[in-house]
N, C-alpha and C positions, 0 to 999 in steps of 0.2 A: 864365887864372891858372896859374903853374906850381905842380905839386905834385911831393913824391918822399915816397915813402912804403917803410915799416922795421918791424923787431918790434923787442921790445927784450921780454925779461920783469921782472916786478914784483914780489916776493913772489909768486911763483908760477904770477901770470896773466901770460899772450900779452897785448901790448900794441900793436896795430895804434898805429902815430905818421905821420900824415902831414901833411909840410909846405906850408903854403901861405902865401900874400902877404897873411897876417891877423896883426889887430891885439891880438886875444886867443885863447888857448886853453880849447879847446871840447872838454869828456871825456861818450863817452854809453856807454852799455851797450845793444844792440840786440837784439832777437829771431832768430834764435828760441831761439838755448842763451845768452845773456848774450856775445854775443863783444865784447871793451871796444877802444875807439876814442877816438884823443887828436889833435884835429887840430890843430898848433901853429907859432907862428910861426915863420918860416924862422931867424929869429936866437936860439931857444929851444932849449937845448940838451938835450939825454938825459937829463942829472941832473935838470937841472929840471921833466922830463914824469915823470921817473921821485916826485920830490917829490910833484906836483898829486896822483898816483896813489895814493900812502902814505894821504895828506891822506881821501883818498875813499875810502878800502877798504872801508869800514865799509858805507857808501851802494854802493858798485859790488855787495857782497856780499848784500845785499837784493834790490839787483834782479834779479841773478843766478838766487836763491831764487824771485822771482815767474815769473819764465820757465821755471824748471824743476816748479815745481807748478803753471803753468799747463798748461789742458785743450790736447790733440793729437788729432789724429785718426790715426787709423793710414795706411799707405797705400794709395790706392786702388786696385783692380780693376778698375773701372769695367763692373761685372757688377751684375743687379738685387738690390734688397736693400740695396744699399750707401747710406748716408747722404751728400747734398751738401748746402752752401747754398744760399740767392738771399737779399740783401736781410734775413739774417738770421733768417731761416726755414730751418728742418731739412726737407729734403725727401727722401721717399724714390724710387733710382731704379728705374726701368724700362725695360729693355731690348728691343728687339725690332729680329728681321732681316729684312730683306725688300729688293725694287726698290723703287726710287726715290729722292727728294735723302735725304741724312741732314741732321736736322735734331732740335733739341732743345727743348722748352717745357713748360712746368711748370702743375700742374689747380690747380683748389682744393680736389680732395680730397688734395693734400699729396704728391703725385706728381713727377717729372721724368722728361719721357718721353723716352728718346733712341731713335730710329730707322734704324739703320745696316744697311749691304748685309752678309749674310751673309760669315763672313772676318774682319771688320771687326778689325784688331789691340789690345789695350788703347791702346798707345800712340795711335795715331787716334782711338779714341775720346777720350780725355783733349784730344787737341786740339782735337776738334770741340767739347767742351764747353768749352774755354778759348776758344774762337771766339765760342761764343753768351754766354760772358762776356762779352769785350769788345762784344760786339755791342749788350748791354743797357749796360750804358756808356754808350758813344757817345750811346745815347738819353738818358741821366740826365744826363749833364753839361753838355751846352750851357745848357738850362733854368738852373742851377744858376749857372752865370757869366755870363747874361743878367741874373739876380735880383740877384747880387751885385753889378756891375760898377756900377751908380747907386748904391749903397749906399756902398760903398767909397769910391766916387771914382778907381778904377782902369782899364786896359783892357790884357784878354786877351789877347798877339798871336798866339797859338797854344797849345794843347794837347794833350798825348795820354797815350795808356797804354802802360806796356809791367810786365811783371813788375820789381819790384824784393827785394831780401835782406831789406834791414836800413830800408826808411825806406817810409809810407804815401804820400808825396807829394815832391817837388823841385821848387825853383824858379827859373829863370835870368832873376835880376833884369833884367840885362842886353837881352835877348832878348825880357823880357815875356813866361816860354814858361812854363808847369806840365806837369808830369808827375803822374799818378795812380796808382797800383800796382794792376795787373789782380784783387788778391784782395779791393779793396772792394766788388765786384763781390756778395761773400757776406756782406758786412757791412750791418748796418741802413741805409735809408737815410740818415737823421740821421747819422750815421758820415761816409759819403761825404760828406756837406755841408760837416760843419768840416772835412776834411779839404779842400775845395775853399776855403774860405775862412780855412784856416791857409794856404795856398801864396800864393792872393791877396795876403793879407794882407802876406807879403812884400814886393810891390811898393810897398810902404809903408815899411816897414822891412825891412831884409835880415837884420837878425841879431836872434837868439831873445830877444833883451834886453827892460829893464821897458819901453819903450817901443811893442815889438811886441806885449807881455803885456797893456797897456793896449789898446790896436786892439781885441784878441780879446775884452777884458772890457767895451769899449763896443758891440761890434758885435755877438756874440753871447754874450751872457753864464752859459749853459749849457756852455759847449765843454768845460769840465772833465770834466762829466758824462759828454760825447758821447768825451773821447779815455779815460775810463776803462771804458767800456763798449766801445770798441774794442779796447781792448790785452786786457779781460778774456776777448773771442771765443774761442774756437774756434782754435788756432792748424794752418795745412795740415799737412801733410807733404810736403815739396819736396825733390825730388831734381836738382840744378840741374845736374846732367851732362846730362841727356834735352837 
């Protein structure tokens, strides 16, 4: 699909516009500071993305609002003492230096023990722990689209993680592929689920329409719940130059 993509401003706000070989124009507001995104059809011209945007100020500025008094965490150190997730559990870490693998796993007395060679820089650490994220992943998710996949009436032809900005999930209709964003990782697992079967669910329909909205409200009819108890998480602090 070709895209080009422009700023244009609006009353005030940066208005990411990017064109693509679509049949309707599609405006979101995304995390983590509200940045606004208008993806419209190649034959759509400026006035008229700059219009949709007037139309929506009111709605863009709300959510704006929720993103900026939602909770943040500071940035991490990756020093003991410092608060992580798993699975949406606050856990506190614990560091210690010594021989042998570095490796990271979590008690039940509310702990995350990370074990690294003396040296060890923050930034290594943070990787390591972005490691044993994906690594519990990888465990979580096959299960999840093994469950799903008779349900649906769909099939997986691939998936993976990788960090993403601005979206919990992606799906390449096409391809049959999901992507999953490495911070659900910290999120409840009910979180991770709709989000595995909002991606799914695409393979059904590709666009967010009532028809897609119908899938999710026959198949799981919670997901409201599930996506507002995500956005209300915890949101990182990501510094995406690293």
């Amino acid at each position: 699909m070709t895209t080009k993509t422009h700023r244009i401003d609006v009353s005030g706000l940066s208005v990411e516009v990017v064109r693509k070989d679509i049949k309707n124009l599609h405006l979101g507001v995304y995390p983590p500071d509200g940045r606004v995104r208008v993806a419209a059809p190649t034959a759509v011209s400026d006035d008229a993305v700059r219009l949709a945007v007037v139309r929506k100020l009111a709605w863009i500025r709300r959510q704006q609002a929720k993103f900026e008094a939602q909770q943040r965490q500071s940035d991490r150190e990756m020093v003991s003492g410092e608060s992580h997730f798993f699975l949406g559990r606050r856990y506190r870490l614990r560091v210690t230096e010594g021989k042998g693998p570095c490796s990271v796993q979590v008690s039940s007395g509310g702990y995350m023990d990370m074990h690294v060679r003396p040296g060890t820089s923050p930034d290594r650490r943070r990787l390591l722990l972005q490691e044993w994220y994906r690594k519990q992943l990888r465990e979580l998710i096959p299960p999840l689209i093994d469950k799903w996949e008779p349900v649906l009436g769909v099939h997986v032809a691939d998936w993976g993680i990788k960090r993403m900005k601005t979206k919990w999930g992606s799906c390449n209709v096409t391809a049959g592929r999901i992507w999953l964003n490495l911070e659900l990782a910290k999120k409840p697992v009910e979180c991770l689920e709709y989000v595995v079967v909002h991606e799914m669910a695409h393979l059904l329909e590709r666009h967010h329409n009532g028809r897609f909205i119908a899938f999710l409200d026959d198949y799981l009819p919670q997901w409201r719940t599930y996506r507002d108890e995500l956005n209300a998480a915890p949101l990182a602090h990501e510094c995406w130059d690293r």
